[in-house]
C-alpha positions as CSV (number, residue, x, y, z in Angstrom):
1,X,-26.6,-4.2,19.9
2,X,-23.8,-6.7,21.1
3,X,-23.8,-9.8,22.6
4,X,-21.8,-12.1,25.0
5,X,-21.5,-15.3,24.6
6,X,-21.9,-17.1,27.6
7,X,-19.6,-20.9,28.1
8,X,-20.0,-23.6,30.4
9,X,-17.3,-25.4,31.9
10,X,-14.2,-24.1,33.7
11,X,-11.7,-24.5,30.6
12,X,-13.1,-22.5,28.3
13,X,-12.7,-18.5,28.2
14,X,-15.7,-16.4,27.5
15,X,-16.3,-14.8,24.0
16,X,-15.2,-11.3,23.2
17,X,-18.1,-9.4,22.6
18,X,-19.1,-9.1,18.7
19,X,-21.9,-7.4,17.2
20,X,-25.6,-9.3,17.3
21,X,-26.0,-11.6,13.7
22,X,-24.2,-8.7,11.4
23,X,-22.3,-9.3,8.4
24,X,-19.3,-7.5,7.1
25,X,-17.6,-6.2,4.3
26,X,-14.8,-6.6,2.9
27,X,-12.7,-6.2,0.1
28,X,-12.1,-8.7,-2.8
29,X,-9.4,-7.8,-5.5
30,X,-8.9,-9.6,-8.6
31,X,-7.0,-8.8,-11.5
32,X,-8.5,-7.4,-14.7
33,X,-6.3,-7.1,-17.4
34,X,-4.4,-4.2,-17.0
35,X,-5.9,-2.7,-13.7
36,X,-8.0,-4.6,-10.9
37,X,-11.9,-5.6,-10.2
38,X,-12.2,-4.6,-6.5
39,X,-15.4,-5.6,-5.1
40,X,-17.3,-5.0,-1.4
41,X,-18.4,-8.7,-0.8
42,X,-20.2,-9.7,2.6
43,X,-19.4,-12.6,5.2
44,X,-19.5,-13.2,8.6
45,X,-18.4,-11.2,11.6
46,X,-16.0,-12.8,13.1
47,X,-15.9,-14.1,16.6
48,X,-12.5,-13.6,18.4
49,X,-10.8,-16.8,19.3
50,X,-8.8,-16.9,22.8
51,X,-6.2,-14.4,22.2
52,X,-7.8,-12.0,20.3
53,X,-9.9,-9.1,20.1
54,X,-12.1,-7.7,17.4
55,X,-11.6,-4.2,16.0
56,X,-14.1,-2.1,14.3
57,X,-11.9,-0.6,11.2
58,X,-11.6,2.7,10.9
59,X,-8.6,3.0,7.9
60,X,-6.6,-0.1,6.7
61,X,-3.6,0.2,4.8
62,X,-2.1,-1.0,1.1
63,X,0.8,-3.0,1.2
64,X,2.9,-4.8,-2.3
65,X,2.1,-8.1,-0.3
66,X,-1.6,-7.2,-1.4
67,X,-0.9,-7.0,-4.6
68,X,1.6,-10.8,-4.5
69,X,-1.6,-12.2,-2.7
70,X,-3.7,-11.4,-5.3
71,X,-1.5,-12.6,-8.0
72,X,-1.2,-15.9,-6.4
73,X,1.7,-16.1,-5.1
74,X,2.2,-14.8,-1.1
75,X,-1.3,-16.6,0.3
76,X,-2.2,-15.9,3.8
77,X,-0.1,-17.9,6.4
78,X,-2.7,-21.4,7.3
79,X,-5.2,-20.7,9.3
80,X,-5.6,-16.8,8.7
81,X,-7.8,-15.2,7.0
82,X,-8.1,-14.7,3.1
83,X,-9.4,-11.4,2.9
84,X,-6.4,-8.8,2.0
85,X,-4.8,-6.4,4.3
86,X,-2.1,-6.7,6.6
87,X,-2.3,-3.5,9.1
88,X,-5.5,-1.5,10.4
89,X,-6.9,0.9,12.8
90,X,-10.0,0.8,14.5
91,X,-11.3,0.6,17.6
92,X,-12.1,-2.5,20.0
93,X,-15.2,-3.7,20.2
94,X,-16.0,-4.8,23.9
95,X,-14.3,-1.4,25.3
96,X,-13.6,1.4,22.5
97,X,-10.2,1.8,22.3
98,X,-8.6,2.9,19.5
99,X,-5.9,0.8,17.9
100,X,-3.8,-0.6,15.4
101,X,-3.3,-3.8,14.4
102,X,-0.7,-5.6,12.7
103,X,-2.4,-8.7,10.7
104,X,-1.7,-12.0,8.7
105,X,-4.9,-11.0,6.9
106,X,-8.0,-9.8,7.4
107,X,-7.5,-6.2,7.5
108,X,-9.9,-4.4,4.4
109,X,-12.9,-5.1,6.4
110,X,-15.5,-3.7,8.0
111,X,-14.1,-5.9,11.3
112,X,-11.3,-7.9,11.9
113,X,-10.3,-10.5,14.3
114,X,-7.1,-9.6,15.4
115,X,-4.6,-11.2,18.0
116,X,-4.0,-9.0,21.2
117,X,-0.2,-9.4,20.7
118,X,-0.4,-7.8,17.9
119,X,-2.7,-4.9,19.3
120,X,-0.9,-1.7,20.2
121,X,-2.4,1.7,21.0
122,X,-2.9,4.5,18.2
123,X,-0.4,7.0,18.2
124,X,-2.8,9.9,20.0
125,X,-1.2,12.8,17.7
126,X,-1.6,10.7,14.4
127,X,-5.4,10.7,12.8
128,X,-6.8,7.8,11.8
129,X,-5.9,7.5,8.5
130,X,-2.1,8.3,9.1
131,X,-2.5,5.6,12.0
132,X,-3.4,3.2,9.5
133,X,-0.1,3.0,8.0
134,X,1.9,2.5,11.1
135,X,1.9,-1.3,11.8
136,X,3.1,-2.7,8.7
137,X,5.7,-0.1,7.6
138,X,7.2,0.3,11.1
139,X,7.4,-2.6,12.6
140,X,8.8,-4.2,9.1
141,X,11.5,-1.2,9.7
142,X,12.2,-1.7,13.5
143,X,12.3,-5.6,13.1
144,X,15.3,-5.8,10.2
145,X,17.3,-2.2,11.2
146,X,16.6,-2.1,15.0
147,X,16.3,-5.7,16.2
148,X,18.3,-7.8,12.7
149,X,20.6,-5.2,12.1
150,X,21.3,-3.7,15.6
151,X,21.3,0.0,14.0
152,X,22.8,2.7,16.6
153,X,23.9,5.9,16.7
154,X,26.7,6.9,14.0
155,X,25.9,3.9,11.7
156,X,25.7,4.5,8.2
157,X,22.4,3.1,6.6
158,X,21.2,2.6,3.2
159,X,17.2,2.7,2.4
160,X,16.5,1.5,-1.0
161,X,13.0,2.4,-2.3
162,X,13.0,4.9,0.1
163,X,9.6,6.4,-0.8
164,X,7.5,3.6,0.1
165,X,6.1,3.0,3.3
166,X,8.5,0.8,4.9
167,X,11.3,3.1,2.8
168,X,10.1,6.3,4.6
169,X,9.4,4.6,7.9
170,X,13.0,2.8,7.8
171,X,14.6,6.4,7.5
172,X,12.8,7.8,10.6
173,X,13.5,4.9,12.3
174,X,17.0,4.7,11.4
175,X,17.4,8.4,12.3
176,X,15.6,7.9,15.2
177,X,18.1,5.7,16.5
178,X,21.1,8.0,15.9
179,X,22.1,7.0,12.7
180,X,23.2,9.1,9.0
181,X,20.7,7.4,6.2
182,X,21.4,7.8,2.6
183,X,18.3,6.7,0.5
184,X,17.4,5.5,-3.0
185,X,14.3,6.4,-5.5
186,X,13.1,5.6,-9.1
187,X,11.9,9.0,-9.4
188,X,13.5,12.6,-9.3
189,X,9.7,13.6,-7.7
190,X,9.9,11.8,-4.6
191,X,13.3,12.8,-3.8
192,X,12.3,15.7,-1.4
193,X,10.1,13.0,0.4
194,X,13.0,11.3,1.3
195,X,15.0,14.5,2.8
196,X,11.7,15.2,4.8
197,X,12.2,12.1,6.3
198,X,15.5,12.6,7.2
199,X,18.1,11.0,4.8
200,X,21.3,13.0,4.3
201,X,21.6,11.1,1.0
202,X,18.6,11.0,-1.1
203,X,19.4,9.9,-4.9
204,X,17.8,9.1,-7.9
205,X,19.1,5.3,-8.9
206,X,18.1,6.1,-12.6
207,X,20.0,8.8,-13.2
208,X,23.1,9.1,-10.3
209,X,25.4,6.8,-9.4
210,X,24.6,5.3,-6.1
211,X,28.1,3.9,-5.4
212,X,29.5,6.6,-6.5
213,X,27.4,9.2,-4.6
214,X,27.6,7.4,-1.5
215,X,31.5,6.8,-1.4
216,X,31.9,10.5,-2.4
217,X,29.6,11.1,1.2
218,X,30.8,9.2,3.5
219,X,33.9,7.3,2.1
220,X,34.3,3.6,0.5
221,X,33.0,0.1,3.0
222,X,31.2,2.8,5.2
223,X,27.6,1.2,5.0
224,X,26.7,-0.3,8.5
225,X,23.0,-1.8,7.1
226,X,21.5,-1.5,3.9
227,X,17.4,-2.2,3.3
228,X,17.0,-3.8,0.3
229,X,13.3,-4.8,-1.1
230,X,14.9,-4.1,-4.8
231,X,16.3,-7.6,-5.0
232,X,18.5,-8.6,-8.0
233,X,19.6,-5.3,-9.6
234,X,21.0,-3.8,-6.7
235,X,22.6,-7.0,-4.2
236,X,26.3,-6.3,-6.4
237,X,26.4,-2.6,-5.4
238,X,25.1,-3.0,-2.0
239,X,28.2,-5.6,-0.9
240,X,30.5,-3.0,-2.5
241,X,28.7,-0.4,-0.2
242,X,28.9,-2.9,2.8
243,X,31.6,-1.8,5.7
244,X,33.2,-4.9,7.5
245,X,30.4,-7.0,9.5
246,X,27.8,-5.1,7.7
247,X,24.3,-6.8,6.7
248,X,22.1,-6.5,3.8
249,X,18.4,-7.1,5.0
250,X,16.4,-8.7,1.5
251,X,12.7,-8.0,2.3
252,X,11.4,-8.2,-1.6
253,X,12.4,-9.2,-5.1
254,X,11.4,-5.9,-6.7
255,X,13.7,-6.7,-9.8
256,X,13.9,-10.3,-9.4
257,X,14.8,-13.4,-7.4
258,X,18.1,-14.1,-8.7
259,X,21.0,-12.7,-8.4
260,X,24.9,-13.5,-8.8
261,X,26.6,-12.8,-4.9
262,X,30.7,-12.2,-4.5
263,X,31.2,-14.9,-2.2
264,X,35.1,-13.7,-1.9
265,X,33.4,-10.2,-1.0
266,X,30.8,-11.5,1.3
267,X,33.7,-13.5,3.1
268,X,36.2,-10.8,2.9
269,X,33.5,-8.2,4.5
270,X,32.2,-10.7,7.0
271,X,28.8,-9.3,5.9
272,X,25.5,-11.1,6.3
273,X,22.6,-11.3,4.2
274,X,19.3,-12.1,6.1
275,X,16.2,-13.1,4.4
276,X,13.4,-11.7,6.1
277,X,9.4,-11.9,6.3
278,X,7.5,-10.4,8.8
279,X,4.2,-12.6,7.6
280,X,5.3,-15.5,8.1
281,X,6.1,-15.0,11.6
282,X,4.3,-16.8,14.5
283,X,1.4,-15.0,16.8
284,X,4.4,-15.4,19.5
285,X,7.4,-13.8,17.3
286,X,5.2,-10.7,16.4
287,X,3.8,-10.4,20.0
288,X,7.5,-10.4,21.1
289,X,8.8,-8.1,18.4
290,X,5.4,-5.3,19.1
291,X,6.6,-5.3,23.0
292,X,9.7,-4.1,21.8
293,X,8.1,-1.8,19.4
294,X,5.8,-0.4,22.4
295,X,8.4,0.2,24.6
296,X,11.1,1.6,21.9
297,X,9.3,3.5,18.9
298,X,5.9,4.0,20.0
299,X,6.8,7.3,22.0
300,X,8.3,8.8,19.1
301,X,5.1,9.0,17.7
302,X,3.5,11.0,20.7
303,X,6.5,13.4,20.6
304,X,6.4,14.2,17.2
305,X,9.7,12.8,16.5
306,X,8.0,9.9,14.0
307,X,5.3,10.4,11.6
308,X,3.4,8.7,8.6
309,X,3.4,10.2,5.1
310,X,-0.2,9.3,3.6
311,X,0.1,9.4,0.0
312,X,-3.7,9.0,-0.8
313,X,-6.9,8.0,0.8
314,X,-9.6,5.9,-0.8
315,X,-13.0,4.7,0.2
316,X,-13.8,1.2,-0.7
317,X,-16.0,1.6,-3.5
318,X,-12.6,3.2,-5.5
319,X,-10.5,0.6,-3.9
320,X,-9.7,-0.5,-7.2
321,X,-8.0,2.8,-8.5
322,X,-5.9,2.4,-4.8
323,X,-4.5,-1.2,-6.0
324,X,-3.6,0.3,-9.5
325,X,-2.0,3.3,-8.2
326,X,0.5,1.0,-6.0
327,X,1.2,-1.5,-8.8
328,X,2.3,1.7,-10.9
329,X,4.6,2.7,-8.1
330,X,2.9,6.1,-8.4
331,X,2.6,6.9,-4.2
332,X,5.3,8.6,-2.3
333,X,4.4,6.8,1.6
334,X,1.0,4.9,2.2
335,X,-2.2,4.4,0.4
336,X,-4.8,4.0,2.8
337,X,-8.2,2.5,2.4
338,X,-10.8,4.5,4.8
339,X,-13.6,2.7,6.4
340,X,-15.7,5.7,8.4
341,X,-18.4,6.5,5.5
């Protein structure tokens, strides 16, 4: 049963429709000592403000800003919602279609509220637990390599991490657009994840030399872009890596927050280094940014030419093992938490 709320007055735009008195659930984390406590709590439904739209969730997906939130130190930007998870798909409420979502919060629920600019269709080949892991990791990838960067074809890219989410999305995107992708990993096992991808490069940082390897491929200052959620250990090499007017894109602090930078280098490269959050952003930036995602990346997916790597699916009540499983860097592409039971 659903309702419409009904307003009086001329300034005021009806109510989305939302379902009649129900309550949600939703995920709450916490740590507990080693692992995590993850419980299904209940709330409110919430009603869509002007602007947005609410989704039933079918699959949300995990992201390391999950696990910052819940150690206290990335809280949700003010005035959006507490409740973890920043990317979902579902379907709309008042008319059924399916979606995802990219979110500021919200998104390991039952429902979410989410903002219609930040509302595309679900890629129609993709199920719905592979469409889960679209928003975040893609649009995190188009925004620094496509849109920062200005990534085209022949550039030389370097994805570090390149077995996470965003990693694995930034090489299909990179590719997508034309360019050669070498890629880093932790771990010898994911290294065939990263040529399925697409990177002509894929090397094991703890054991090969990445400089090393990746002047031997493609010769020395040859590196249009690198993506860099690694942080302090690896901001030296990347500059050496870094052609003339090349950028290194910082989206984490993996190994830490500080770091000593070659300012003679920097200068003598005419590099940049861009600090970059897709959180943070306003409702107006991301609505901007998913248009261009729409109209630029979005068909890949119907034509096969893009596609998610789900690592694991869990349903809520094992939530907690999910959590654990990213904090021990242990997936190779996205964990995904599935609603539909």
């Amino acid at each position: 049963m659903y309702r419409t709320a009904v307003t009086s007055g001329k300034s005021r735009a009806p109510t989305l429709w939302c379902p009649e008195g129900r309550r949600l659930r939703f995920l709450h984390v916490s740590e507990q000592g080693k692992g995590y406590l993850a419980e299904l709590r209940e709330t409110e439904t919430p009603v869509p403000r002007a602007g947005e739209v609410l989704v039933r969730v079918a699959a949300s997906g995990l992201n390391r800003a999950d696990l910052s939130q819940i150690e206290g130190r990335y809280p949700p930007p003010p005035g959006e919602p507490e409740i973890l998870g920043l990317e979902a798909e579902g379907t709309v409420v008042q008319t059924g279609e399916a979606v995802c979502a990219l979110l500021a919060g919200g998104g390991h629920a039952e429902y979410v509220a989410a903002p219609v600019g930040q509302v595309f269709p679900a890629p129609t080949r993709l199920d719905p637990l592979a469409r889960a892991g679209v928003p975040e990791a893609f649009l995190t990838a188009f925004l620094n390599l496509v849109l920062e960067a200005g990534v085209r074809g022949g550039d030389a890219v370097l994805v570090h991490a390149g077995a996470s989410g965003v990693g694995l999305a930034a090489i299909q995107v990179a590719t997508y657009f034309g360019a050669r992708v070498a890629a880093t990993t932790r771990s010898r096992e994911k290294l065939p994840a990263l040529a399925r991808a697409g990177a002509d490069l894929a090397l094991d940082s703890t054991s090969e030399d990445v400089v090393g390897a990746i002047e031997s491929h493609w010769g020395r200052n040859a590196v249009r872009a690198i993506l860099d959620p690694v942080g302090a250990s690896t901001l030296a090499a990347d500059l050496e890596l870094l052609a003339t007017g090349g950028v290194v894109l910082c989206l984490a602090t993996m190994s830490g927050a500080r770091a000593e930078v070659n300012l003679s280098l920097l200068m003598k490269k005419r590099a940049r280094l861009v600090g970059s959050a897709l959180r943070s952003r306003s409702r107006e930036d991301k609505a901007a940014i998913v248009r261009r995602f729409r109209e630029e990346i979005l068909p890949g997916f119907d034509d096969g030419r893009l596609s998610v790597t789900v690592d694991s699916a869990f349903p809520p009540a094992r939530a907690a093992e999910a959590f654990q499983r990213m904090r021990e860097n242990r997936n190779t592409g996205k964990i995904i938490i599935d609603w539909r039971a």
